[in-house]
FIGUTI-761221 format. One record per residue (C-alpha): residue number from 1; x, y, z. Coordinates in nm, 4 decimals. Example, Ala and Ser with C-alpha at 12.3 -4.5 7.8 and 13.67 -1.06 7.14 Angstrom:
2
1, 1.2300, -0.4500, 0.7800 .
2, 1.3670, -0.1060, 0.7140 .
// end
This chain:
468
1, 2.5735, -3.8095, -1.0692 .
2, 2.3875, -4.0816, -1.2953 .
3, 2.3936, -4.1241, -1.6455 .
4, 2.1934, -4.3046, -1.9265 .
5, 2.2131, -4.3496, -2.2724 .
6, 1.9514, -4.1199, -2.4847 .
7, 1.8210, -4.1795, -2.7796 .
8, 1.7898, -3.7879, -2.8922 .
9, 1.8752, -3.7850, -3.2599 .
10, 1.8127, -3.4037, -3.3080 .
11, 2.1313, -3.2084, -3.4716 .
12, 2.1886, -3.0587, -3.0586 .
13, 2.3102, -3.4145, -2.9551 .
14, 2.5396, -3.4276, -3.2596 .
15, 2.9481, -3.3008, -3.1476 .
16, 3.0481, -3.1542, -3.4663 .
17, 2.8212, -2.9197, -3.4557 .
18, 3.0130, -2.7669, -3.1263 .
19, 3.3171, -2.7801, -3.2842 .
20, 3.3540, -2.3926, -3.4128 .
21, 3.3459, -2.3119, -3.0400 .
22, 3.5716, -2.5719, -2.8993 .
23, 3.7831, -2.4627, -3.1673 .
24, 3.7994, -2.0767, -3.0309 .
25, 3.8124, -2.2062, -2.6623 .
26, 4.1216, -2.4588, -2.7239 .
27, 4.4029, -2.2275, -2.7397 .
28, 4.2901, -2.0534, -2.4316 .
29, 4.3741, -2.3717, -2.2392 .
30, 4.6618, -2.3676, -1.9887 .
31, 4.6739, -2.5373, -1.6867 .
32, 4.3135, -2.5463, -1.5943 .
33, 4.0034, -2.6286, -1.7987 .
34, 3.8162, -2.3482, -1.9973 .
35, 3.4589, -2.2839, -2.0157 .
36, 3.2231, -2.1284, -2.2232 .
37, 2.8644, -2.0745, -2.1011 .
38, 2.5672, -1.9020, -2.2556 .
39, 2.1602, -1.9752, -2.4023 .
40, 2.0003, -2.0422, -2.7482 .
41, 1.6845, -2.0128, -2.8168 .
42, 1.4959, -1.9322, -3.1870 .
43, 1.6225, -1.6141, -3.2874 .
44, 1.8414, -1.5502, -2.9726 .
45, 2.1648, -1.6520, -2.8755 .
46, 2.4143, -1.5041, -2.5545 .
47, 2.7102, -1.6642, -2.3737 .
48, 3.0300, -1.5731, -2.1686 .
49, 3.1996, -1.5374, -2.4621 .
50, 3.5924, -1.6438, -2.5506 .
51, 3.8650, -1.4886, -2.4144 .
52, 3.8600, -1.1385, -2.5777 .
53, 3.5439, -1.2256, -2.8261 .
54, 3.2093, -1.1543, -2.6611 .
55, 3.0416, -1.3644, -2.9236 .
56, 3.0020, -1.6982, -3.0195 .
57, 3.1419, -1.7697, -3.4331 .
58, 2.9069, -1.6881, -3.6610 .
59, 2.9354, -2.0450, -3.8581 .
60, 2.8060, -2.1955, -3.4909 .
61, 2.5266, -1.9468, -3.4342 .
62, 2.3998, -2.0154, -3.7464 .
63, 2.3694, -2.3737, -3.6618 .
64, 2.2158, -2.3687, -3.3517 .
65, 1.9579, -2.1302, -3.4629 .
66, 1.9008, -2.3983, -3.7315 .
67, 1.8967, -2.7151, -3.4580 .
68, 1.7199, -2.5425, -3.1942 .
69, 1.3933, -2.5132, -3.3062 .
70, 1.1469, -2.4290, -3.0480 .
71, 1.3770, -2.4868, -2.7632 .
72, 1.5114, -2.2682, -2.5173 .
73, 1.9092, -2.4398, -2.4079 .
74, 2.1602, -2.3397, -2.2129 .
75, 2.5004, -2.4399, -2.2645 .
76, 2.8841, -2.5288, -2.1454 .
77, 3.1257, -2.6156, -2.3552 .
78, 3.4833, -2.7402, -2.1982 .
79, 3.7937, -2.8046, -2.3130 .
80, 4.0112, -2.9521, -2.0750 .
81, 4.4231, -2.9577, -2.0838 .
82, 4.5090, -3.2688, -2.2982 .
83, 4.2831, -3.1426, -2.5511 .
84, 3.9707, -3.2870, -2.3984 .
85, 3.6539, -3.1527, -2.4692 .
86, 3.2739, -3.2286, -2.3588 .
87, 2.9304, -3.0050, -2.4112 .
88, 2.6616, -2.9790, -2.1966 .
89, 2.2990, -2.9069, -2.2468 .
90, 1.9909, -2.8232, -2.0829 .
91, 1.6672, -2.7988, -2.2275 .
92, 1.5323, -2.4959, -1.9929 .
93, 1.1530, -2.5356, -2.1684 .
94, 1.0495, -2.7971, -1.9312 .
95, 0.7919, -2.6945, -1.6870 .
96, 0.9941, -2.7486, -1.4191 .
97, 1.2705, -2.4609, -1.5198 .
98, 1.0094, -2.2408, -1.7288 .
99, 1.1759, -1.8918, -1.7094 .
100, 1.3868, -1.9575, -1.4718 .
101, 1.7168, -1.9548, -1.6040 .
102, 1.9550, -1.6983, -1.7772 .
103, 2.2418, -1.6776, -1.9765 .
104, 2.3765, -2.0407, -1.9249 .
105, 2.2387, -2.0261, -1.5269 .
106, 1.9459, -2.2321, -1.3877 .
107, 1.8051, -1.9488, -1.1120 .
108, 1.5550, -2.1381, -1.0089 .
109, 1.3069, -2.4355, -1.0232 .
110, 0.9233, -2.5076, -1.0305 .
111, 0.8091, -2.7485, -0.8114 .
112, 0.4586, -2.7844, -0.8750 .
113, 0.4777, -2.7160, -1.2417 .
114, 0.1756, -2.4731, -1.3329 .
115, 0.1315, -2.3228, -0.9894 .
116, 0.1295, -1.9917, -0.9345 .
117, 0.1907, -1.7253, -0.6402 .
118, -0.0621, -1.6498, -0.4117 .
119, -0.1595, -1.2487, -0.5428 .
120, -0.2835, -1.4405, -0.8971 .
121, -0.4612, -1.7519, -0.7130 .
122, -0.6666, -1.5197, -0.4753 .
123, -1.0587, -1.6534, -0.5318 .
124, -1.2926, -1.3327, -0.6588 .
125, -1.5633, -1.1961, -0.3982 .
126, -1.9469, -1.1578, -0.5097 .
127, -1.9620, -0.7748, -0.4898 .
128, -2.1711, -0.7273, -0.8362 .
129, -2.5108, -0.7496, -0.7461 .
130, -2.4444, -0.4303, -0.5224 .
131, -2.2007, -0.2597, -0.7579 .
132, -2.3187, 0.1007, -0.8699 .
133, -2.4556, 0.1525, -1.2208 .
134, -2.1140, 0.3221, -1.4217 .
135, -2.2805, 0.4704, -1.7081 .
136, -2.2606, 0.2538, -1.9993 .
137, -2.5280, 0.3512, -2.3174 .
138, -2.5153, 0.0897, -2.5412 .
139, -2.7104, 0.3799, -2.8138 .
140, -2.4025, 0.5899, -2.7725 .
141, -2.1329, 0.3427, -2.7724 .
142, -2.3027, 0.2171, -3.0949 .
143, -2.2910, 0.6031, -3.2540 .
144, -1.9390, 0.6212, -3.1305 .
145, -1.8103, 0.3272, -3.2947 .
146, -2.0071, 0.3592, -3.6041 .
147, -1.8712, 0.7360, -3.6723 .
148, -1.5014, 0.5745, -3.5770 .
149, -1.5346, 0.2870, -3.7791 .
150, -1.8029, 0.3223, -4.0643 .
151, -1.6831, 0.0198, -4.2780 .
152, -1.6331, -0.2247, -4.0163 .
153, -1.7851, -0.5185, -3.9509 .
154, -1.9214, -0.6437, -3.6136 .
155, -1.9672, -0.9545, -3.4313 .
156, -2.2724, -1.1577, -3.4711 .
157, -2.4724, -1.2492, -3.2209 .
158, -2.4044, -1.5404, -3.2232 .
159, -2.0409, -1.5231, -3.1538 .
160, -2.1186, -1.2403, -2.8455 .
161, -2.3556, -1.5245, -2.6733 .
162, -2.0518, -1.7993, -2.7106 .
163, -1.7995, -1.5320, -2.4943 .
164, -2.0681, -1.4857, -2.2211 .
165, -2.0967, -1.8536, -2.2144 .
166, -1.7185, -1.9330, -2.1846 .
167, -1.6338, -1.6547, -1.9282 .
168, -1.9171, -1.7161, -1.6880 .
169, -1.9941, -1.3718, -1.6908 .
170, -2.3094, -1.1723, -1.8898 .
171, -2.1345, -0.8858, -2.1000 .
172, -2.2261, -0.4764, -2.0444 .
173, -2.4509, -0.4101, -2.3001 .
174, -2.2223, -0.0942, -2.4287 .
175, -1.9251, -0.3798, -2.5216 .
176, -2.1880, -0.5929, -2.6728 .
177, -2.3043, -0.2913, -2.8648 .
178, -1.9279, -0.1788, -2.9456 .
179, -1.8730, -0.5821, -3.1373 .
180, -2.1884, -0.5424, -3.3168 .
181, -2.0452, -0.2625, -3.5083 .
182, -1.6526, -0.3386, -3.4806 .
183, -1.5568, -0.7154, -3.4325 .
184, -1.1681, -0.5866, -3.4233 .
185, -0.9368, -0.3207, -3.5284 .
186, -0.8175, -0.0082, -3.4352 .
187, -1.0075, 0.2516, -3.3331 .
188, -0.8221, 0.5914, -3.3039 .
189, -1.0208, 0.9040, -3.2118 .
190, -1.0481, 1.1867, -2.9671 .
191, -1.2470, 1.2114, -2.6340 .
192, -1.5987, 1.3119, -2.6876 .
193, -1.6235, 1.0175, -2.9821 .
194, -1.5075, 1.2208, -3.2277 .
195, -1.3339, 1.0348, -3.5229 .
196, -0.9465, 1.1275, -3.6298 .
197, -0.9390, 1.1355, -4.0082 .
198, -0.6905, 1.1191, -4.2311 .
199, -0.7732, 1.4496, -4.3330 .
200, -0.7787, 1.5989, -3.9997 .
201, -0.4249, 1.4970, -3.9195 .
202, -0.2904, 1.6202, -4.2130 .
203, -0.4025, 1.9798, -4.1383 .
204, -0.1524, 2.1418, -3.9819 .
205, -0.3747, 2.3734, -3.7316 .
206, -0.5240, 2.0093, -3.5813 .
207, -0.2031, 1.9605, -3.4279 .
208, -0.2764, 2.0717, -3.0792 .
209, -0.5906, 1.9202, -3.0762 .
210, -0.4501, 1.5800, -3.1686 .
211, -0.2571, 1.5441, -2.8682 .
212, -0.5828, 1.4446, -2.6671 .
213, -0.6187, 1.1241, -2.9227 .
214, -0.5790, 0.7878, -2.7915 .
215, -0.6148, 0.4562, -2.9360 .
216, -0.7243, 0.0959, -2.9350 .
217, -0.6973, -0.2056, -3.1060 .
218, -1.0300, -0.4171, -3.0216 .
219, -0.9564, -0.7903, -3.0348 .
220, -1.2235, -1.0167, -3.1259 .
221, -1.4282, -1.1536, -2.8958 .
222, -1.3773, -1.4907, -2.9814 .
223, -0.9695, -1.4649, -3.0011 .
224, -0.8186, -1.6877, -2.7524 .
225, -0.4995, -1.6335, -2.8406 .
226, -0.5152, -1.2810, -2.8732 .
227, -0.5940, -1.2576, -2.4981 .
228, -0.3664, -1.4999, -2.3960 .
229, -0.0798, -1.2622, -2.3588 .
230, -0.3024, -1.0920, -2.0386 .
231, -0.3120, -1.4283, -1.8392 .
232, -0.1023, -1.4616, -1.5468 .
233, 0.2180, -1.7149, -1.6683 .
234, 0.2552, -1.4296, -1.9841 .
235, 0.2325, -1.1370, -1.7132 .
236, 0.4598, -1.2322, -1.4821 .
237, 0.7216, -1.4450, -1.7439 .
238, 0.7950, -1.6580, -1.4009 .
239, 0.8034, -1.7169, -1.0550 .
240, 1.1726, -1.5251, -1.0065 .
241, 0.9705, -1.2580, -1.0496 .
242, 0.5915, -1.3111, -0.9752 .
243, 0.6590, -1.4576, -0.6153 .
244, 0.8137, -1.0739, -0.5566 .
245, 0.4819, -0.9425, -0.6763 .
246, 0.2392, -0.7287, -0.4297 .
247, -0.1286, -0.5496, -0.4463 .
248, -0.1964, -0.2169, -0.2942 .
249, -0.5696, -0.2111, -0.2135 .
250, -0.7158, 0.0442, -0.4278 .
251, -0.8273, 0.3010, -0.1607 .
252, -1.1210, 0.3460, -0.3039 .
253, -1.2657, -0.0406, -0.3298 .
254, -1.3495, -0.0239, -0.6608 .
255, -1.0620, -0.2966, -0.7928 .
256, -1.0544, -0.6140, -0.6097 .
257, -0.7234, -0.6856, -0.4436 .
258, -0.6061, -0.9699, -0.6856 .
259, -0.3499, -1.0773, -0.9129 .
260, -0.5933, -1.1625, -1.2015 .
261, -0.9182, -1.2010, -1.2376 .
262, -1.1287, -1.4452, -1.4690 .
263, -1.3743, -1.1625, -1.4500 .
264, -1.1567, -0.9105, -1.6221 .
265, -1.2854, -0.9233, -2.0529 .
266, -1.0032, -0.8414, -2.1976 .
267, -1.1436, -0.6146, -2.5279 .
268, -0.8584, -0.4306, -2.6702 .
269, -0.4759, -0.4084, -2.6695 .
270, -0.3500, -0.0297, -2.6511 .
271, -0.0630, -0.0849, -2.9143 .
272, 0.2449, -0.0333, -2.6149 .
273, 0.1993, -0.4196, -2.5377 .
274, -0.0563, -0.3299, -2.2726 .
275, -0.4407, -0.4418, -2.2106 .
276, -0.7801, -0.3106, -2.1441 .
277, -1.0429, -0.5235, -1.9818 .
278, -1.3872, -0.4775, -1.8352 .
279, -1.4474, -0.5673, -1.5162 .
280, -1.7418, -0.7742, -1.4668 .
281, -1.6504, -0.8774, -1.0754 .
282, -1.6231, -0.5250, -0.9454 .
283, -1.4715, -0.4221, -0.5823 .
284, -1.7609, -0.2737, -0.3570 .
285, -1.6640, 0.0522, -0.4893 .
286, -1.6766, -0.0254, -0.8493 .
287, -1.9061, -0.0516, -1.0983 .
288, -1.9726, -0.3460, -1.3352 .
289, -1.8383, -0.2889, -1.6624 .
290, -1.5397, -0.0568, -1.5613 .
291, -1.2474, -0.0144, -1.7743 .
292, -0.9568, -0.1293, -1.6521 .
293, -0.6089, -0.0936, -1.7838 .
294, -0.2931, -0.3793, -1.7936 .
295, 0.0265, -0.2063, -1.8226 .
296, 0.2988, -0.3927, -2.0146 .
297, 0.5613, -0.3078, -1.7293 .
298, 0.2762, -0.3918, -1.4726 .
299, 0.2790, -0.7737, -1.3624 .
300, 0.0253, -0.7581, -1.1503 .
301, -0.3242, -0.6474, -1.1282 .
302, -0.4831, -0.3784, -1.3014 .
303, -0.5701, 0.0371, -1.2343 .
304, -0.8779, 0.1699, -1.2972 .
305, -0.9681, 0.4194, -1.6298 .
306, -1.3441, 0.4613, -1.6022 .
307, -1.6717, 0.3469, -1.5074 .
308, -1.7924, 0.1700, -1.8527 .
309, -1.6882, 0.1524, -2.2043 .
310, -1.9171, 0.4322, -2.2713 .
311, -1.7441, 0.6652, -2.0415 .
312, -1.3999, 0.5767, -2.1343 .
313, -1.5071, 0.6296, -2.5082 .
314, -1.6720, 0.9851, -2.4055 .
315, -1.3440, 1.0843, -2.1687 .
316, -1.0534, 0.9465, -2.3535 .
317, -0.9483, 0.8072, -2.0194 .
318, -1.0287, 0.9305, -1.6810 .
319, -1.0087, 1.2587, -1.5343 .
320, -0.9651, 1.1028, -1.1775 .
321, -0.6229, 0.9399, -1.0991 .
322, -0.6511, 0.5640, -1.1653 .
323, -0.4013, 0.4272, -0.9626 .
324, -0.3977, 0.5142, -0.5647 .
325, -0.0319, 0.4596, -0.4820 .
326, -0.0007, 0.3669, -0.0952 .
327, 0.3411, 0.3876, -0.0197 .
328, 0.3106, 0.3117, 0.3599 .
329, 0.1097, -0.0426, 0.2184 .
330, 0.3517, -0.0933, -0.0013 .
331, 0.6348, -0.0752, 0.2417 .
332, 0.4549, -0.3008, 0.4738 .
333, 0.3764, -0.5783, 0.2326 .
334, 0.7489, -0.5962, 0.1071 .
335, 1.0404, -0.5095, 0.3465 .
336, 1.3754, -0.5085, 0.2466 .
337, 1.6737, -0.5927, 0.4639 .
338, 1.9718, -0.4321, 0.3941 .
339, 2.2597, -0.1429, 0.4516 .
340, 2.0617, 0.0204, 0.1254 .
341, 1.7272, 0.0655, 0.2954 .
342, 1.7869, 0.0916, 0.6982 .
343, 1.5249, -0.1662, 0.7689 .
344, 1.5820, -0.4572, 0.9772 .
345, 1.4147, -0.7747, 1.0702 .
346, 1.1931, -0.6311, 1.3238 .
347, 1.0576, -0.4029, 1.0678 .
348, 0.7983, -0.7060, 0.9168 .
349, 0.4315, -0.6169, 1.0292 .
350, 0.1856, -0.8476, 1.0682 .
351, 0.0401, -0.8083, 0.7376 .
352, 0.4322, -0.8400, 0.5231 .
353, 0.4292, -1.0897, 0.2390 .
354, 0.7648, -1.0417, 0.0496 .
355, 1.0786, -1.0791, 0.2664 .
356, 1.4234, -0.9168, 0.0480 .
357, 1.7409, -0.9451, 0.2742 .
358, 2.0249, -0.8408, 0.0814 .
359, 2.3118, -0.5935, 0.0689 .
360, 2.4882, -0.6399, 0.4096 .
361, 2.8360, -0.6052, 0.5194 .
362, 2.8815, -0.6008, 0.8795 .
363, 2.5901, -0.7697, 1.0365 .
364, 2.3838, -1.1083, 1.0277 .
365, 1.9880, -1.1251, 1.0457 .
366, 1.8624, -1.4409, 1.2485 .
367, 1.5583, -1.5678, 1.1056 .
368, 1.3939, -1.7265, 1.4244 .
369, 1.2273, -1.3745, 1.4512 .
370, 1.0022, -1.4664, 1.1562 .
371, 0.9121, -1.8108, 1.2722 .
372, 0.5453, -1.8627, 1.2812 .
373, 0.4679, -1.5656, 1.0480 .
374, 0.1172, -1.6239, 0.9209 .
375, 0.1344, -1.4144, 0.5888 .
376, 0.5193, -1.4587, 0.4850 .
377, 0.4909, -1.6125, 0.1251 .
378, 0.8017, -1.5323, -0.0481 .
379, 1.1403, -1.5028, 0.1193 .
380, 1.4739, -1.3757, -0.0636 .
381, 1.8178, -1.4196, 0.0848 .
382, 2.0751, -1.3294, -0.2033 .
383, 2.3662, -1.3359, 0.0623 .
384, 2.5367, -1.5692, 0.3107 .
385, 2.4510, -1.2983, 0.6449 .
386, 2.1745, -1.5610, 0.8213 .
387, 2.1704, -1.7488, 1.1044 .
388, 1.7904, -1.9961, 1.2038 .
389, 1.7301, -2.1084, 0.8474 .
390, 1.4935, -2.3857, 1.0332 .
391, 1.2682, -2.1126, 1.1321 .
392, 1.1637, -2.0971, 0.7660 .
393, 0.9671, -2.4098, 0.8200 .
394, 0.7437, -2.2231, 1.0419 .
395, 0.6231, -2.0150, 0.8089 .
396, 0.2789, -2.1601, 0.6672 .
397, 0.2110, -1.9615, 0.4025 .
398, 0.6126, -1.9929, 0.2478 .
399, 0.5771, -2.0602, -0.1434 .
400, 0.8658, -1.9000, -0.2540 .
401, 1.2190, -1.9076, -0.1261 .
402, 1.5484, -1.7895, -0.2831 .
403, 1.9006, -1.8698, -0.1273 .
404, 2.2134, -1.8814, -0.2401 .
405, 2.3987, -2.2008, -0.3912 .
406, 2.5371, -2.1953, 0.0406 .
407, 2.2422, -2.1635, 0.2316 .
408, 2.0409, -2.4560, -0.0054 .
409, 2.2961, -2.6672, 0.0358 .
410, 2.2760, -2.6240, 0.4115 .
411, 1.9240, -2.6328, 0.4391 .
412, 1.8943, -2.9614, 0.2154 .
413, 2.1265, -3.1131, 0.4310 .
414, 2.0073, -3.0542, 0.7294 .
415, 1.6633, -3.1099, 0.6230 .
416, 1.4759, -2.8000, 0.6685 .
417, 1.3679, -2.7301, 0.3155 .
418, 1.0067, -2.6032, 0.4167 .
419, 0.7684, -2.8302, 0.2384 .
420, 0.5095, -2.5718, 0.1293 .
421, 0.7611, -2.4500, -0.1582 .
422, 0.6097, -2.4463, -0.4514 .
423, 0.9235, -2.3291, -0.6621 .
424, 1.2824, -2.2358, -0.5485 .
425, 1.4994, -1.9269, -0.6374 .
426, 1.8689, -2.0012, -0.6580 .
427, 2.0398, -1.6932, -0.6309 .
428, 2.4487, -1.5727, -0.5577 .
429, 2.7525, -1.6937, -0.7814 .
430, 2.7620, -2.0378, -0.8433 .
431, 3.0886, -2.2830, -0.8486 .
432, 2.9849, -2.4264, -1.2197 .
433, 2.7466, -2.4759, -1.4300 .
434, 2.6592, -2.7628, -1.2642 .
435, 2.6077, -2.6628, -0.9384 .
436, 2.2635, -2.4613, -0.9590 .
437, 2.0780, -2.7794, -1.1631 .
438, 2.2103, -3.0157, -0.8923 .
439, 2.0907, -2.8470, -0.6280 .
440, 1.7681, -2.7880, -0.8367 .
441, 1.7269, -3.1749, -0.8995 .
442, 1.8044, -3.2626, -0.4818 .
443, 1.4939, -3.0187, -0.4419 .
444, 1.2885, -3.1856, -0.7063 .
445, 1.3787, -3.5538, -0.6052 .
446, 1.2810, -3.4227, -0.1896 .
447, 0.9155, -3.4204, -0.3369 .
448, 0.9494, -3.7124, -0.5206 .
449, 1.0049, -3.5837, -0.8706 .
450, 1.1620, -3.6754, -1.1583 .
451, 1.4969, -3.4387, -1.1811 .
452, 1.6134, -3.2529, -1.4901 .
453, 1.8688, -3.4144, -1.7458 .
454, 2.1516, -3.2346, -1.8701 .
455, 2.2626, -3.4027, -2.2511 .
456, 2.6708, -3.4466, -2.2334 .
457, 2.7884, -3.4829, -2.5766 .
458, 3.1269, -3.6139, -2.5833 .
459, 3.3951, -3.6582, -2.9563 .
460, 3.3787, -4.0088, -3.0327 .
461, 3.0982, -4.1139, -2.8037 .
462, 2.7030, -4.1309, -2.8092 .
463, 2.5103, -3.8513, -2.5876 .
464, 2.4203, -3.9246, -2.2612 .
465, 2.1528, -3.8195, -2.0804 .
466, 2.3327, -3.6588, -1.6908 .
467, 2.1319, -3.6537, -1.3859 .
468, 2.3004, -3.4194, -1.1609 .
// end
């Protein structure tokens, strides 16, 4: 452990301002120290709580959510026997632990900061000049829209050439002819392009009828922002999570098997948090132009609703199913080892990518059967049940790998952290607080980085900056 002085001025390196907590710990102490962990960020605040409170004093929350600003921190506060007392912090918004910790736990770290897994890095194949014509009548999308919207305003021209310049891609003419009447805003109707008035849902005998509506909120075509929330990072909040992330071919090749796409337009948002997109780099299946839909509790990818704008306008949707679900794919790109499932290691097929071993009681999974795996990306081992950790090294395509606090600690000593990682999971119960950034910082200084400072603020002493 290393230590330098920091010259942080902000209200977090300032002891007093811990003091309601330390307060609530202190006459918990007995014969061994007492610890309160937890995370502050604006507007959000958990921890461990104190003894029989679950939450942190109010005159302390209301401080930190006035000190924290736009960080995200987790925290331990200590007070030792004697009366001793010391509080750690961790500013978790660095790119190198971006999402990935949780309630006063580091679960991971980034090691090439702005990387991402494989599924959302996969290049997009030239199918479009062979793609089938979906439908899309710029005359009718314009009628639509107008009759939907009569007041709005559209787009210019000018503003429609500037998108098709900045994505790369020419737009369908039926979106081009939906902005030229309807720049943004909602558009709420029922399939056939009929508009929903007030009046019409405050008849009473419309009721039935309104349960075909649907709606969208178009979002300019010039707001950045506004589509920001569809790109990769936002989808998939981090790499805990994204590295887990698969893609079932669509069956019928009309979706390319990717993560993301720079050829997916996002147009509208669908109010639940979700995203609709034309796709302008079509599978050989699909058509330019299709409509293709971004759940908000879908990370990955996208499922198809309809050939063009124009047809999803005319349908409300699709008739045909627009998601394929291949469970026997699905079960060969991720197996999971465990007493749960009753699926070993011999079950991973040539063409696996996500390796889960968890759950085990009575046996112990030796790794040397994956060695040399040529698809293997992301490998999770939440327990202490392996033997041939070194065969990890001998995976080529290995990105991701999550171990417990044990089994990194082994592998970093013996000095078979694969070197294709490009972030770490850090999974299990750890000893301390302290023991997840450690190992986090051995990981970062193997490649040569710069590790992660923890603040220690101490009564009667200036802040220091920790290096665990």
């Amino acid at each position: 452990m290393t230590s330098a002085a920091t010259g942080n001025d902000s209200v977090l390196s300032t002891f007093d301002g811990w003091r309601p907590l330390l307060d609530q710990l202190a006459p918990t102490v007995r014969d061994r120290p007492v610890r309160c962990v937890g995370n502050v960020s604006a507007g959000a605040c958990g921890s461990t709580g104190v003894g029989d409170a679950v939450s942190l004093p109010r005159n302390l929350t209301d401080y930190l959510f006035g000190a924290v600003g736009d960080l995200d921190i987790d925290f331990c506060a200590t007070v030792f026997p004697g009366n001793r007392a010391e509080v750690l912090i961790l500013d978790t918004t660095t790119p190198q632990l971006r999402a990935m910790a949780d309630l006063g736990s580091v679960e991971g770290v980034v090691l090439v900061p702005g990387s991402l897994p494989e599924p959302y890095r996969r290049p997009v194949q030239r199918f479009a000049e062979h793609a089938m014509f979906g439908g899309g009548d710029p005359v009718l999308t314009e009628s639509i829209i107008r009759e939907v919207r009569p007041d709005a305003v559209g787009a210019t021209e000018a503003q429609l050439d500037a998108a098709e310049a900045r994505i790369g891609y020419p737009l369908p003419a039926d979106v081009r002819a939906m902005y030229r009447v309807a720049a943004e805003g909602e558009v709420l109707m029922l399939p056939g392009g009929v508009a929903v008035t007030p009046e019409m849902r405050d008849d009473p005998a419309n009721e039935e009828r309104l349960w075909d509506a649907f709606d969208f909120f178009i979002i300019p075509v010039d707001d950045l922002d506004g589509r920001a929330y569809a790109a990769p990072l936002q989808r998939m909040t981090s790499w805990r999570f994204g590295a887990g992330e698969v893609i079932s071919p669509d069956p019928l090749g009309r979706i390319q098997p990717v993560g993301a796409s720079p050829a997916w337009f996002v147009f509208a948002a669908d109010g639940s948090g979700g995203f609709y997109a034309v796709d302008l780099e079509p599978g050989p299946g699909g058509c330019v132009g299709q409509v293709l839909h971004m759940d908000r509790d879908q990370a990955i990818g996208a499922t198809w609703v309809a050939p063009s704008l124009t047809g999803f306008l005319v349908g409300g949707g699709s008739d045909e199913p627009g998601h394929f679900y291949d469970e026997d794919s699905e079960e060969r790109l991720v197996i999971r080892v465990g007493d749960h499932t009753r699926r070993w290691i011999s079950d991973v097929a040539p063409q696996t990518e996500v390796l889960h071993i968890n759950r085990l009681v009575d046996r112990t999974v030796d790794l040397r059967a994956t060695a040399g795996h040529p698809r293997l990306r992301t490998v999770s081992i939440t327990e202490d049940v392996v033997t041939g950790l070194g065969a990890l090294r001998e995976l080529p395509a290995l990105e991701y790998l999550e171990l417990t606090p044990n089994l990194w600690r082994s592998m970093i000593a013996h000095g078979d952290v694969p070197a294709t990682l490009l972030a770490a999971g850090i999974e299990g119960p750890a000893a301390s607080f302290e023991e997840p950034i450690g190992i986090a910082n051995q990981l970062l200084r193997l490649r040569g980085l710069p590790p992660v400072p923890v603040t220690r603020l101490r009564p009667g002493a200036a802040p220091d900056l920790v290096y665990l």
